[in-house]
N, C-alpha and C positions, 0 to 999 in steps of 0.2 A: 586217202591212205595216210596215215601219221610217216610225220615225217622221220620223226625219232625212231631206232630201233628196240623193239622191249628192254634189251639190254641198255640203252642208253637212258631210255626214259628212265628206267629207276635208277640209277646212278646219278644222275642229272638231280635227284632232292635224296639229302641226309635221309629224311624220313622216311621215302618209298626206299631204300633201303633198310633200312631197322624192322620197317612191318615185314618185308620180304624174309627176312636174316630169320625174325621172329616167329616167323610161318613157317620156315623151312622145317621148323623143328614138330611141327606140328599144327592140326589146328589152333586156335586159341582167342578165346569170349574178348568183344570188344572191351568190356573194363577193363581187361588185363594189360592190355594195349595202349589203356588211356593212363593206368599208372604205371608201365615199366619205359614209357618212348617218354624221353625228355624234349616235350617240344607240348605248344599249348593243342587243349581239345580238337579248338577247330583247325589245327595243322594236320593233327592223327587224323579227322573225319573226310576231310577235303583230299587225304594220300590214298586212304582207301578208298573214298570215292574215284579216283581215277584210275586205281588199281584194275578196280572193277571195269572200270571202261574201257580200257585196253584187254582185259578177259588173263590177267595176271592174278587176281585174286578174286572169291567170291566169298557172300556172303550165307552162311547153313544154318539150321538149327529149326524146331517148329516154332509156332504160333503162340505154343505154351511158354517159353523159353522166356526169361525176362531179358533176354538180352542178344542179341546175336555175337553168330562166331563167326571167325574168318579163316578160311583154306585156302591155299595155293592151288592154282587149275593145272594143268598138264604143261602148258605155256611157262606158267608161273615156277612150277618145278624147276624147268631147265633154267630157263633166267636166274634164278636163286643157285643155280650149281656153276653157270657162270660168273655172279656176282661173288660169289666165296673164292671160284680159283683166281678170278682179280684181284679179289682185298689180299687173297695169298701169295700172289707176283709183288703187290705194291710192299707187305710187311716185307717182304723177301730180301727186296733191292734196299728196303732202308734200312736198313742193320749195314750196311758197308757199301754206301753206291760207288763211292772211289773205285774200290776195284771191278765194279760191271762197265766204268767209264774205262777203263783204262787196260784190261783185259781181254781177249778172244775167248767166244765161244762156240765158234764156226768149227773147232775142230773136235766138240763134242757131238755123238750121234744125234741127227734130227730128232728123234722120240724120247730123248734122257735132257736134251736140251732142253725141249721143252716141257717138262719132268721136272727143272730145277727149283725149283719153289718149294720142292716137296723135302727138298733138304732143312727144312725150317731155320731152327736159330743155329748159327752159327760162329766163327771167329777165325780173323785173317790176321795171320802171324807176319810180320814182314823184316825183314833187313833195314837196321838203322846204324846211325852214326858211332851207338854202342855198342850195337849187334849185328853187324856187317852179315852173320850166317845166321843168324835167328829162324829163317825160315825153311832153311834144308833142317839143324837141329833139331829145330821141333818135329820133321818127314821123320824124319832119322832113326829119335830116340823113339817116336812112335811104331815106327816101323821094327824096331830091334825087339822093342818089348813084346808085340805081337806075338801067339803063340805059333800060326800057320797064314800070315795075313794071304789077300790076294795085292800085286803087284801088279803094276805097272808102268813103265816108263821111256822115255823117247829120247832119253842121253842118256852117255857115260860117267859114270861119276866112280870112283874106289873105292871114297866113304860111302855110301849106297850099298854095293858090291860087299863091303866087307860087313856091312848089320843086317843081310838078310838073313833071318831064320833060315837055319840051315838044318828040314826036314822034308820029308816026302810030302807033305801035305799043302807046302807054300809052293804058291803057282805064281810065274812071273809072264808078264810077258813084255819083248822088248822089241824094237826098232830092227833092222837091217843095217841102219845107221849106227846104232849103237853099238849093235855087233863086230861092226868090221873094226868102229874104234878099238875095243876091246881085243882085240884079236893083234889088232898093229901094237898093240902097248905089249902083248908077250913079244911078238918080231923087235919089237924096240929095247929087251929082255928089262922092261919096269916090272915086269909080274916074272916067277920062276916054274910056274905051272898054269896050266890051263884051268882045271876043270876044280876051283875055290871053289862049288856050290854042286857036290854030284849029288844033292838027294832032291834037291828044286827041280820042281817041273819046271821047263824053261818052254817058250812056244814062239813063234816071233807077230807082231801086228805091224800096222802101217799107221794106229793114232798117235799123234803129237800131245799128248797131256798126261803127267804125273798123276799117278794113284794109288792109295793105301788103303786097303780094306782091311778090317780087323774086328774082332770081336769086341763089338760096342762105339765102333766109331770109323768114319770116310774122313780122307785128304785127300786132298788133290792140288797142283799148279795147271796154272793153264799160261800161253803164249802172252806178250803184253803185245798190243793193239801197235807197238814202234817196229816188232819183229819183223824182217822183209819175210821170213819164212817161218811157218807156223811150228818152231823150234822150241826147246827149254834146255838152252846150254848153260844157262844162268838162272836158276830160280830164283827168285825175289822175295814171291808170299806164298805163302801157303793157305789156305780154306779146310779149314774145320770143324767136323759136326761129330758132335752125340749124339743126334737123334735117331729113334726108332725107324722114321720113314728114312732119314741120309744113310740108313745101313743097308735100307733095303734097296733106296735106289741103286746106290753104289755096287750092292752085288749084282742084281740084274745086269747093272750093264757089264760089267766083266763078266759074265757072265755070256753075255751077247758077244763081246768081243773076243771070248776065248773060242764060242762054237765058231766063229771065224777065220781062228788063228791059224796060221801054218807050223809045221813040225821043224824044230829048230836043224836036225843033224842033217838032211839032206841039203842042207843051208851051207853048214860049215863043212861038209865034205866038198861041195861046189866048190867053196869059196874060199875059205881056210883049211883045206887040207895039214897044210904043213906045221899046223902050230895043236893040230890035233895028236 
């Protein structure tokens, strides 16, 4: 039994990758193979040859044919859907490995977690020596512009609080934590009323990570990897996509987490009654 797993074997040579990549797409005649892989003849012949021996790839076509083609087997299939969501993890991390070193993301759902790749290219805004708040700003102003974004977030913040679109259509959901803070700042009387956002749907969760969904583009913060608790009383950076798949992930999963949520008012009649 080969020691290697399908998966490893072709990743183990550039070229049995490339024919893999190049099949996925379909069959396609050994010339085409020998002029688009940049590697010499007998490297292209010797990769399909062992393609073929592992039962990864075969070789079709009749007798008449001057030349044969090559197909992906059923084996080869999947290996090839594996090898793409890898080269998609690998682009993923290198566009910004800093912050997958230096971040959580244990308090993202198992199945969006590992969904994240799918957010393709993106950009991390962070807090610097010039821009001490660069990275809530940029939450901030995206979040303000937003027409009905989805929200959510695991602290209290004012400036947050005061650029939520303030419409029936923007859904938030926050903490228990968050809540109570809020609530102790009207008893502290730093706010003069309660209810700054009555047409927001409000709901409460239990995840610890900032989120901005909007038409055409997801943010988020996550915890840094120093926090003893998986908190964001300090955001740092921020993570930003435009892409079609980071809008769709990002909705699903608030999506996921709102069919979850609990209903905020039996929360604050409990609990803050007095300030209601």
């Amino acid at each position: 039994m080969p020691a290697e797993s399908p998966n490893e074997f072709v990743i183990a040579s550039r070229v049995r990758t490339v024919i893999v990549q190049q099949l996925a797409a379909g069959p396609t005649a050994t010339g085409e193979l020998l002029g688009e892989i940049a590697a010499s003849e007998s490297a292209v012949y010797d990769a399909l040859s062992s393609l073929a021996e592992r039962g990864i790839a075969r070789e079709t076509g009749s007798e008449s044919q001057s030349e044969g083609t090559w197909a992906l087997t059923a084996q080869g299939r999947i290996v090839a859907d594996s090898v793409e969501a890898w080269q998609a993890t690998e682009s993923f991390l290198e566009i910004d490995p800093e912050y997958w070193q230096t971040h959580r993301v244990d308090v993202i759902p198992d199945p969006f977690r590992r969904r994240l790749s799918e957010l393709g290219d993106y950009e991390v805004y962070r807090d610097g020596p010039g821009e001490p708040n660069r990275a809530e700003q940029v939450a901030v102003s995206r979040m303000a512009a937003a027409a009905a974004p989805d929200i959510t977030t695991p602290f209290y913040s004012m400036n947050h609080q005061q650029n939520v679109p303030d419409t029936p259509e923007t859904r938030m959901l926050v903490t228990r934590a968050a809540t109570d803070i809020s609530a102790q700042r009207y008893r502290e009387g730093h706010r003069e009323k309660l209810e700054d956002l009555p047409a927001v749907q409000m709901r409460l969760t239990a995840c610890q990570f900032a989120s901005v969904v909007g038409d055409g583009f997801v943010l988020f913060g996550l915890p840094t990897v120093d926090a003893d608790e998986p908190t964001l009383s300090d955001t740092s950076a921020t993570l930003f996509s435009e892409t079609e798949s980071a809008v769709e992930w990002g909705t699903e999963l608030f999506e996921s987490l709102w069919e979850r949520s609990d209903p905020m008012e039996p929360y604050m009649v409990e609990h803050h009654a007095d300030v209601l």
